[in-house]
N, C-alpha and C positions, 0 to 999 in steps of 0.2 A: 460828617463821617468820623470827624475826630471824638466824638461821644462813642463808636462804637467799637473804635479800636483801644479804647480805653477800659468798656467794656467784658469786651471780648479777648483777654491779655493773652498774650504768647499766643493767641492765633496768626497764621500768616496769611496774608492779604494777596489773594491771587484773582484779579478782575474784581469782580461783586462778591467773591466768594473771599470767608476766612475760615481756615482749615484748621482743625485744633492743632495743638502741639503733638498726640500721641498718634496722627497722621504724618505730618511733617516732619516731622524730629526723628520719631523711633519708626514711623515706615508702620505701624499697627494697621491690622486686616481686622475686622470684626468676625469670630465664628459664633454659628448662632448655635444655643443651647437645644433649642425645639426646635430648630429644623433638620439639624444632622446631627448635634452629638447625642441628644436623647436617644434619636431611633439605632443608635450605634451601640448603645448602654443597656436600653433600655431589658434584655435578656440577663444580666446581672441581678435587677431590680426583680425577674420574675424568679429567679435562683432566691435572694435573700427575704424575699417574701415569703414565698412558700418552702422555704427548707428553714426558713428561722435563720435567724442572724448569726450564729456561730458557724452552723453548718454551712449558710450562704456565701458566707466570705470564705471559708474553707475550701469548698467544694470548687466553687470559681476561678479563686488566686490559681488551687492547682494547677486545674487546667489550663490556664492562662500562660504558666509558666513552661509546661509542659509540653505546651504549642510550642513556645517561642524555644522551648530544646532541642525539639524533631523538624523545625522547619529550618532545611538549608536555601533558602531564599537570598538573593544576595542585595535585594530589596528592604528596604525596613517596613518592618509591621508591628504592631501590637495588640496581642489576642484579646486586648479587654474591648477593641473595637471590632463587633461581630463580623464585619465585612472581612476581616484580615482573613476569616477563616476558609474564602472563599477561593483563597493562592494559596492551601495544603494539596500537596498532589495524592494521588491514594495511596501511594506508599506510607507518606507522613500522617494521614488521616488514621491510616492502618495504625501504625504505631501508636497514636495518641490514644486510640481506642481502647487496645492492647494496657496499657499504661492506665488509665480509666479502670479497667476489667479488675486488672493484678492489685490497685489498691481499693476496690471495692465500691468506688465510685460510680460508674458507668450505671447499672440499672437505676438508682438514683434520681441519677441527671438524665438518663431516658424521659420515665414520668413524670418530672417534674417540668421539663421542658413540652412533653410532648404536644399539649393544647398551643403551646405560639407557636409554634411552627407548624402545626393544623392549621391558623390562621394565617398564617403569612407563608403561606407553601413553595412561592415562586421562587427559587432559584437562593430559599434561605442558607446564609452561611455554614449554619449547623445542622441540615438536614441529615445528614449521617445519623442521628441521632432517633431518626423517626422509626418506631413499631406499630405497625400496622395491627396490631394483635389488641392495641388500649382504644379501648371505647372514647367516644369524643363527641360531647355534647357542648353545638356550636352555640348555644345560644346561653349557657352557666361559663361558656370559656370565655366570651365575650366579655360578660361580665365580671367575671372574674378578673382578666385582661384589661376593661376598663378602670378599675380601681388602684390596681398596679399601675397602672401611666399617670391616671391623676395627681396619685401621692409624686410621682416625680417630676411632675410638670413644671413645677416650682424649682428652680435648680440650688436654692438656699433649703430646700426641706431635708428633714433627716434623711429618708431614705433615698432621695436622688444626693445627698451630699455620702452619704456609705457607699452607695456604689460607682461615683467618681471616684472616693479615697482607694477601691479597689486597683484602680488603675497605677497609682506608684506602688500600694502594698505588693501587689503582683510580679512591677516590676524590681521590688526590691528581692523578693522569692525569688524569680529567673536569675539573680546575681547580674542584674543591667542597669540597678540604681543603685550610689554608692555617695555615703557621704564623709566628705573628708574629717579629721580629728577638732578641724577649728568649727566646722558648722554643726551646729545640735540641731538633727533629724528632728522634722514635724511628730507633733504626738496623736498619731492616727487614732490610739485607743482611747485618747479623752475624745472620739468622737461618739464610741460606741457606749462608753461610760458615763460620761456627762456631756451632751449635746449643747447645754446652755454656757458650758466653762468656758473662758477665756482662752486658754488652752485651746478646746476642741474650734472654736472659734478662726483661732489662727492656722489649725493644721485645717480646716475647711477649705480655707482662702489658700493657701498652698499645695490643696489637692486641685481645685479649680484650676487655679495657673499650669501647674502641670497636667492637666487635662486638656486645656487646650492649647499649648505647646505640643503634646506629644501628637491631636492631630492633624497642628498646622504641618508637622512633618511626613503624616501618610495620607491627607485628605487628597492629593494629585493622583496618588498609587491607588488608595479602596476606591477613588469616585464617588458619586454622589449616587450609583444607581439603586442600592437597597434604602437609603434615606427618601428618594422619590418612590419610589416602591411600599415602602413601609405607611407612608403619610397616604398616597391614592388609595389603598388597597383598605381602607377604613372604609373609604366609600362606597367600598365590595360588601363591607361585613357590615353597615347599617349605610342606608341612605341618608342623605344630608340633603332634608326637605326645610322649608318652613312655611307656616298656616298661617301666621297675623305678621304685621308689621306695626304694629302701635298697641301701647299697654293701655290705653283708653279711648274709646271711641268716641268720636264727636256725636251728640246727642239733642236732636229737637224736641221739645217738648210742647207739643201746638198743633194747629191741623193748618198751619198757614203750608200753602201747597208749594212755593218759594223753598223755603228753607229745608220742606223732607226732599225737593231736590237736590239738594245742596248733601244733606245727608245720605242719598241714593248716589251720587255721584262721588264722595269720598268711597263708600265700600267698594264702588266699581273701578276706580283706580287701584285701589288698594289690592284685588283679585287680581289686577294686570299686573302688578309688580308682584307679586309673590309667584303666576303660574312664570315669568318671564324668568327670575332668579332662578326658581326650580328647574327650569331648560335650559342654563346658560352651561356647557361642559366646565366643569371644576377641575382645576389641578389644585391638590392641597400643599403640595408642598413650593410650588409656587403661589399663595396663596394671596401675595397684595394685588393678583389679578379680580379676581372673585370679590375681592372685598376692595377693591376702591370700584369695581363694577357695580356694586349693592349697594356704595352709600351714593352715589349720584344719581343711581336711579331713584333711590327713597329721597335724595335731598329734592329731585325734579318732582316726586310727586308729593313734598311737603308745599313747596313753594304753589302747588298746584292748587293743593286742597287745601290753603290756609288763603290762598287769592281768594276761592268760590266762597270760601267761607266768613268773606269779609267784604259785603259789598259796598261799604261807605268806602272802601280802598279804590275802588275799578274808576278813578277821576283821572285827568290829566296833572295830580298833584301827586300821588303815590303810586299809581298804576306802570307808569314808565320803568319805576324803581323795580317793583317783583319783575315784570318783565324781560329788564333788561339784567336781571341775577339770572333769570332763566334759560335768557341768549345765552349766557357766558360761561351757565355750564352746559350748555348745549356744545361748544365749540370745543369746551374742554372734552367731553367723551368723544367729536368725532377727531377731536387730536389722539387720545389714546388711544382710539382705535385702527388708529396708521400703525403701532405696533406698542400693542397692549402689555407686552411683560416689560420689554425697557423701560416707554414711558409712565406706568404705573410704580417703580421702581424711582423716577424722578420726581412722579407727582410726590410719593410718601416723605421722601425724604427733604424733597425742599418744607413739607409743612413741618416734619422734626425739627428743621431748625430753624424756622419762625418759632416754635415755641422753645427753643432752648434763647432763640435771644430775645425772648419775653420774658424769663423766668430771669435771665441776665438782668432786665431790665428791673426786673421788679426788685432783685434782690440789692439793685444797687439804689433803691430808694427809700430818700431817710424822711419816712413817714415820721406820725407822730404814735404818741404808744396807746393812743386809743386806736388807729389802722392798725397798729401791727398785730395783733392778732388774727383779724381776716385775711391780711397780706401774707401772714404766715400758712396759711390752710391754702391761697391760692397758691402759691409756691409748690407745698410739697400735693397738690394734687396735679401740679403741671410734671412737676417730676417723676411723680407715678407713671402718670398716661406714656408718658416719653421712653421712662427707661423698661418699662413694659415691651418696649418696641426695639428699641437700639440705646448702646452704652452713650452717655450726653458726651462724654470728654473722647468717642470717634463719630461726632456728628458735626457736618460741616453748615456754617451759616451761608447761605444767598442771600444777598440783598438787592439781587436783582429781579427779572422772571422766572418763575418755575420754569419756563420752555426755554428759554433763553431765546426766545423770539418774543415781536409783537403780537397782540390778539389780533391785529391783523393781517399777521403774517401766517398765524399759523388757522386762522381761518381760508385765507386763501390754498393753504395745500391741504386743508382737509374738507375740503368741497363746499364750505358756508359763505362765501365770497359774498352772493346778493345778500344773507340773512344779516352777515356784517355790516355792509352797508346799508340797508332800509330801514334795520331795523335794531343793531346793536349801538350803532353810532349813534341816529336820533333820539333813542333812549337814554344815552350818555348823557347829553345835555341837561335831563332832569334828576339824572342821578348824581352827575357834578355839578346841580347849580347852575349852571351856565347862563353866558346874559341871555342865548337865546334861546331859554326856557320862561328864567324867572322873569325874564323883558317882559315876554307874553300873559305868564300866568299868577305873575306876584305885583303887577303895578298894575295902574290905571292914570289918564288923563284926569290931571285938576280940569276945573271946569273954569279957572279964573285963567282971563287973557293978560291980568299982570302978568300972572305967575308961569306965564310963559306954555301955559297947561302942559307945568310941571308933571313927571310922574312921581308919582307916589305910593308909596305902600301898599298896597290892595292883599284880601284872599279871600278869592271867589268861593260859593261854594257849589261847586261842580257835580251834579248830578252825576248817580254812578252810570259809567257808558258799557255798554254788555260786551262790545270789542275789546273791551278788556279781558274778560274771563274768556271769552272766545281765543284771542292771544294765548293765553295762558294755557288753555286745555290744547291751541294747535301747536305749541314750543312743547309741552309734555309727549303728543304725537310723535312728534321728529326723534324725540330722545328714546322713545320704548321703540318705534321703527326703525333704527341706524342698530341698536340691538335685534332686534329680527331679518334684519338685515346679514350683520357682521356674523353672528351666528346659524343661519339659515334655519332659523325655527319658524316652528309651524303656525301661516300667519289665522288670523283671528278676528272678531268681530270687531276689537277693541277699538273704538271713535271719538274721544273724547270730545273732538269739535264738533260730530253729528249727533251727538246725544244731549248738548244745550242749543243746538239749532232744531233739533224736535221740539223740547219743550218751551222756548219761547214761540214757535210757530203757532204753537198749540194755547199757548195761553194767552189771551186778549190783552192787546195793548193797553197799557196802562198799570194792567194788575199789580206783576212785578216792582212795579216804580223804578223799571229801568230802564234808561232813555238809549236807544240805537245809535250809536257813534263808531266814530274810529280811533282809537288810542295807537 
């Protein structure tokens, strides 16, 4: 452990777990950019888009500032985050409207706004703003609407970083930001001027921080409900289907009757996993539900259709191995489905930091300088994937269980108790080697009575046993029926174990060259 606390520096050591410094130390909370403060922003971005950049910041700051004049709230808020606007009473709404009118603004920021808030009609902050007199064609608003979020998706791009800087510009207009004589104010306009400067660089990174500063201080007061609103209601304005799950199709080329099986049953998985995903209810804005639900069902149906499609595999020598990967995420989804938003929350983030102390790992290895170029590419591609997700320096390492249970603990409270044991454990043995696997299926008796008929080395070679791929299509079962299950979706033909028990029924012993056993 002393390797990883050496590692791991200024993390603090609590159980299995080391917690970075900017958790421990400074107390830091992560706020995420695209799941609340985008969709808080994101009405800035449709102002500086379509009114052009002078007018965009113009028109915005105003009323931002304007807000924050007429609102006697005794609550803190800030109008650059659209929720604020949803605690104006109608007197104060009245007012700012008024104030809008007098300098000319108001029809303006009518039309310009009008199509998002067509789109997101429920209970939007700025509906005050809607005339029912402007035509609205939903499906050019869309798109128009989807190009504006794109470009700010990225929270480092120009225009998601102008319409954060709005948020201190704004408040330095209301007279609520103030900088003393010794500190030199960030240079907002080398943002708008030169994007690439040094300068506009550091007023970025200074608009960022004070961005989210300002809503670690009203994110308790706006809530999170037009953020979750904002992210499902995408699902309102396009469906979020998918048609393929693989960029290449596995491909026979032959009339051997064997293998277009094999081919006929990859596309038939592949239909079960995509109508299954398309049924599953989506919450977008809690979305590690959905999406650690889609890669376990596609990782169950890889290990499925790379078993079928590998029959020198289905021995007593490799066959335990796909198997018993198959038991274990099988126990894993019906763990998280004891309660899928928390534990999907723990499953992600134990794997962030397995890979933040692999990338530790790697960076503290003194290759030679023919590795280090590849070392270097796997580096900053693990830090891509990672920081894609969550900041490395507030992600905490485990170096224990993701559940912080046994897999046979937590098989037992999530109903796999016999699968555990029949068939997770005695799989074990040939997944870890064990003597009593390799005992069996790696030695054999010398035949010399000196030598005590020593064992010795052996590897058989084991005809492939069809209870393997039978195994393997009824663990696939369990895992797409515990989802039809947990979700009460509409059940189906789907059989994976009666659709290769048809066709070996059907095909004369021998043909196949695959011998009846039990794995």
């Amino acid at each position: 452990m002393s390797k990883n606390i050496k590692i791991l520096d200024g993390h603090k050591k609590e159980g299995n777990k080391f917690i970075p410094p900017a958790k421990h130390l400074l107390n830091l909370s992560e706020i995420s950019w695209t799941n609340d403060l985008l969709p808080e922003l994101i009405w800035l971005g449709v102002l500086v888009q379509k009114l052009g950049l002078k007018k965009g910041i113009e028109y915005s700051s105003f009323m931002i500032a304007t807000a924050t004049e007429f609102s006697k709230s005794e609550k803190h808020f800030d109008f650059a985050f659209i929720s604020s606007f949803r605690f104006l009473t109608s007197d104060e709404t009245s007012a700012l409207i008024t104030k809008l009118k007098e300098n000319k603004y108001y029809d303006e920021l009518v039309d310009t706004l009008q199509n998002f808030i067509n789109l997101y009609p429920e209970n939007n902050p700025i509906s005050f703003f809607v005339n029912s007199n402007i035509s609205f064609d939903k499906s050019v608003a869309i798109k128009e609407f989807k190009e504006i979020l794109t470009d700010c998706f990225n929270r480092h791009s120009k225009l998601a970083t102008i319409i954060q800087t709005i948020v201190p510009y704004s408040k330095m207009r209301a007279g609520k930001l103030y900088y003393t004589a010794n500190v030199e104010p960030p240079d907002y306009n080398a943002i708008v001027e030169d994007f690439e400067s040094d300068n506009a660089k550091k007023a970025a990174g200074s608009a960022r921080a004070f961005v989210n500063g300002n809503y670690g201080h009203i994110e308790d007061t706006i809530t999170k409900e037009w953020a979750k609103y904002f992210w499902n209601n995408g699902l309102i304005l396009e469906k979020l289907i998918i048609r393929t799950v693989t960029d290449k199709k596995f491909e026979y080329q032959g009339d051997d009757e064997f293998f277009c099986q094999i081919v006929k049953y990859e596309q038939y998985v592949d239909l079960a996993l995509i109508k299954r995903w398309n049924a599953i209810p989506k919450d977008i804005y809690e979305h590690q539900v959905i999406e650690v639900l889609g890669a376990v069902l596609a990782r169950q149906a890889t290990l499925a259709k790379r078993s079928a499609r590998n029959p020198e595999n289905w021995d007593f020598h490799i066959g335990p191995i796909l198997l018993r990967a198959m038991i274990d995420l099988h126990i894993t989804l019906a763990w998280i489905l004891t309660d899928p938003n928390s534990v999907t929350k723990k499953f992600i983030m134990y794997g962030l930091g397995q890979e933040k102390l692999k990338i530790e790992h790697f960076e503290d290895q003194n290759g030679s300088n023919e590795d280090k170029p590849l070392l270097d590419i796997m580096i900053e591609a693990s830090k891509s994937w990672l920081s894609d997700q969550r900041y490395s320096f507030l992600t905490t390492v485990d170096v224990g269980s993701w559940t912080g249970h046994s897999t046979r603990d937590i098989a037992e409270k999530a109903g796999c108790r016999d699968l555990y044991r029949f068939a997770y454990s005695p799989f074990s043995s040939c997944t870890h080697s064990m003597w009593n696997h390799i005992g069996k299926f790696n030695v054999r008796f010398s035949d010399n009575a000196l030598h005590k008929h020593l064992r010795i080395p052996f590897d058989p070679d084991i005809p492939p046993q069809s209870e393997t791929l039978i195994n393997s299509a009824k663990y696939l079962l369990k895992t797409f029926n515990a989802i039809d299950n947990y979700y009460e979706l509409d059940s189906d033909d789907f059989n994976p174990v009666e659709f290769w028990y048809k066709f070996f029924e059907s095909t004369p012993a021998g043909e196949s060259g695959i011998t009846s056993g039990s794995s």
